[in-house]
C-alpha positions as CSV (number, residue, x, y, z in Angstrom):
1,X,75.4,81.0,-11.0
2,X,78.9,81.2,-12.2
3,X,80.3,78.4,-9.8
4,X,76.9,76.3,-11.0
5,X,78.8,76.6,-14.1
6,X,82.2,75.8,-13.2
7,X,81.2,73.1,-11.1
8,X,79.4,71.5,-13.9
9,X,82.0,71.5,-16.2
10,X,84.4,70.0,-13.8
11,X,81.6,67.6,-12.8
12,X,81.6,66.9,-16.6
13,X,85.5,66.7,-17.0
14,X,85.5,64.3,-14.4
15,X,83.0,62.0,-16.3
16,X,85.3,62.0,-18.8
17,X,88.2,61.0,-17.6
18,X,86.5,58.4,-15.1
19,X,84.9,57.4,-18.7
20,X,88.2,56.1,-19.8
21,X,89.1,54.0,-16.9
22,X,88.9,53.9,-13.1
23,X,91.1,56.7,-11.3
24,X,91.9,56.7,-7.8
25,X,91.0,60.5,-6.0
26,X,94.5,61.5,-5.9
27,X,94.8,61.2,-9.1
28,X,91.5,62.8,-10.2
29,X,92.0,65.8,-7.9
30,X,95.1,65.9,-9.6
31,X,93.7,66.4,-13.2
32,X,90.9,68.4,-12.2
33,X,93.6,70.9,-10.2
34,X,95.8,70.4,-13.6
35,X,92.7,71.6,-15.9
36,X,92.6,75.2,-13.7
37,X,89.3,74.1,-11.2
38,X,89.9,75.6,-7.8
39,X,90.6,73.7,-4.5
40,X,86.6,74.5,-3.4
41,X,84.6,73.1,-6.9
42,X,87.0,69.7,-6.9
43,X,86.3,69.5,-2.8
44,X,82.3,69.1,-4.4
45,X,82.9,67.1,-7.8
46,X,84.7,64.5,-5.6
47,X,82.5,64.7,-3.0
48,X,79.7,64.3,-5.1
49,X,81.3,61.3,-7.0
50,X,82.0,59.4,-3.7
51,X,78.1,59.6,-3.2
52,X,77.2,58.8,-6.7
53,X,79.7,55.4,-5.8
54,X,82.3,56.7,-9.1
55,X,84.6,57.0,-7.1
56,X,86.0,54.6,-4.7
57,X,89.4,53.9,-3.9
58,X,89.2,50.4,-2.4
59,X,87.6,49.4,-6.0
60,X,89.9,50.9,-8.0
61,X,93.1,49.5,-5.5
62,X,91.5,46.2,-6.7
63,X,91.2,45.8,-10.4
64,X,94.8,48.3,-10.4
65,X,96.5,45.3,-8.0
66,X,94.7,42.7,-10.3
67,X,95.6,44.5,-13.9
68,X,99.1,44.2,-12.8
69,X,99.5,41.2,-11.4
70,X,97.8,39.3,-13.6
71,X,97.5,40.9,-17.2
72,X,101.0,42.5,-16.6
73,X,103.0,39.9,-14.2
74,X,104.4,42.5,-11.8
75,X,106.0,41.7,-8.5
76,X,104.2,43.0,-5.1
77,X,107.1,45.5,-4.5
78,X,106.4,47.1,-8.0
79,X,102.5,46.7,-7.3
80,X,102.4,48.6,-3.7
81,X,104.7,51.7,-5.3
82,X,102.0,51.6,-8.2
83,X,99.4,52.0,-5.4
84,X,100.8,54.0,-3.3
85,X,101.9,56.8,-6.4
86,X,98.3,56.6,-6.6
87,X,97.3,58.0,-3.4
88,X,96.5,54.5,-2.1
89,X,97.6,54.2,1.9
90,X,100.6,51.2,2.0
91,X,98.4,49.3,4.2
92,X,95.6,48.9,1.7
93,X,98.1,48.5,-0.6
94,X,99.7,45.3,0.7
95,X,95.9,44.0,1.8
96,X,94.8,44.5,-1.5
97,X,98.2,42.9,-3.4
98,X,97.5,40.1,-1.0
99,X,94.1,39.2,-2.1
100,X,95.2,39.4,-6.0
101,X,98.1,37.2,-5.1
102,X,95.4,34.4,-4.3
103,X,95.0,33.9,-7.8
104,X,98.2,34.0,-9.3
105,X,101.3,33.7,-6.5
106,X,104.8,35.5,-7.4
107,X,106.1,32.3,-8.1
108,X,103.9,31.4,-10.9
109,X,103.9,35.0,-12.6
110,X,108.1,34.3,-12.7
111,X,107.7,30.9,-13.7
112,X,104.9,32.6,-16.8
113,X,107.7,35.0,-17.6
114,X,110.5,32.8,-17.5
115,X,108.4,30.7,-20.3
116,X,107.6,33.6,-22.1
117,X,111.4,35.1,-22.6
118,X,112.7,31.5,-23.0
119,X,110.2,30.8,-25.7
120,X,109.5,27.4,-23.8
121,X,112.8,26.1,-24.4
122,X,114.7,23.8,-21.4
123,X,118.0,25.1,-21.9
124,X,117.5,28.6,-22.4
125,X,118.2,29.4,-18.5
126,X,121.5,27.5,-18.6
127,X,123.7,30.0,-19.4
128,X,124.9,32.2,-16.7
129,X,125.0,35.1,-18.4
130,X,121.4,34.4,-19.5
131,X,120.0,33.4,-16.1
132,X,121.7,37.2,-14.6
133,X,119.8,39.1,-17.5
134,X,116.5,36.9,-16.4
135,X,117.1,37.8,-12.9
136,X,117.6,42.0,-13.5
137,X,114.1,41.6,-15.9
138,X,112.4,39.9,-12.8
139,X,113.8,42.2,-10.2
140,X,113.0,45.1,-12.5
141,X,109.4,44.4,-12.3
142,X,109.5,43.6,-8.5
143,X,110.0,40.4,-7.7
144,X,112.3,39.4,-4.4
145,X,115.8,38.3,-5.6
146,X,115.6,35.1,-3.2
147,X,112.2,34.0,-4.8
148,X,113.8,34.9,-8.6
149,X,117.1,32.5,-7.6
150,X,114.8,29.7,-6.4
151,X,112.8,29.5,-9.4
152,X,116.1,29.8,-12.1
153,X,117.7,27.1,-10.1
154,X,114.5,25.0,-10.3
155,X,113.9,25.9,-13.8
156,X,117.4,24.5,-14.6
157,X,117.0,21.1,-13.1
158,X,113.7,20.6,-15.1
């Protein structure tokens, strides 16, 4: 009766959080374990949540992969980490970064930020100085150095 009980309310918990957007099971576990639910009743809320189809990690490798490469115009190194903090494997991880990078390719999310931090302007990347700040921002978010120098040096003969 009693584990009825606390299973329900982590079943419930679980709701919740999968309410507010789409968790991978690491990171439920993770909260559930956090919120005091034993090793045993998580085993069943997450067992029962892969049946129900709430939780699936291939799904939620997608829109994650796609949310970041697209809405937030991250590189595939800093995509993969994401993933893989997330309890995603690092071969699912590149797969999956792969198939978002068919519809926007590094290249064009650098050439969307470039645009974006130069305010559209042709001469903005001219400036040395300006190009090596560019080039930490882009490598920040994950973007291969070689890929970052080809686009500035493009961007400059435009």
């Amino acid at each position: 009766m009693e584990n009825d009980r606390l299973r329900e309310k982590a079943r419930q918990r679980a709701f919740r959080l999968l309410a507010l957007r789409a968790r991978s099971e690491k990171e439920l576990r993770a909260k559930l374990t956090e919120k005091g639910f034993d090793g045993e009743t998580v085993d069943r809320v997450v067992a029962e949540l892969h049946e129900l189809h709430y939780l699936d990690d291939r799904s939620f490798a997608r829109e994650w992969a796609r949310n970041l490469a697209v809405n937030r115009l991250l590189g595939n190194r800093r995509i993969e980490a994401s993933l893989r903090e997330k309890g995603i494997p690092a071969d699912a991880a590149r797969q999956v970064t792969d198939t978002v990078r068919e519809e926007i390719s590094e290249k064009e999310a650098i050439r969307r930020i470039v645009r974006k931090k130069t305010k559209g302007q042709k001469h903005a990347t001219s400036d040395d100085k300006e190009k090596r700040r560019l080039a930490r921002s882009l490598m920040g978010k994950g973007f291969p150095p070689g890929l970052i120098f080809e686009i500035l040096s493009i961007r400059e003969e435009e």
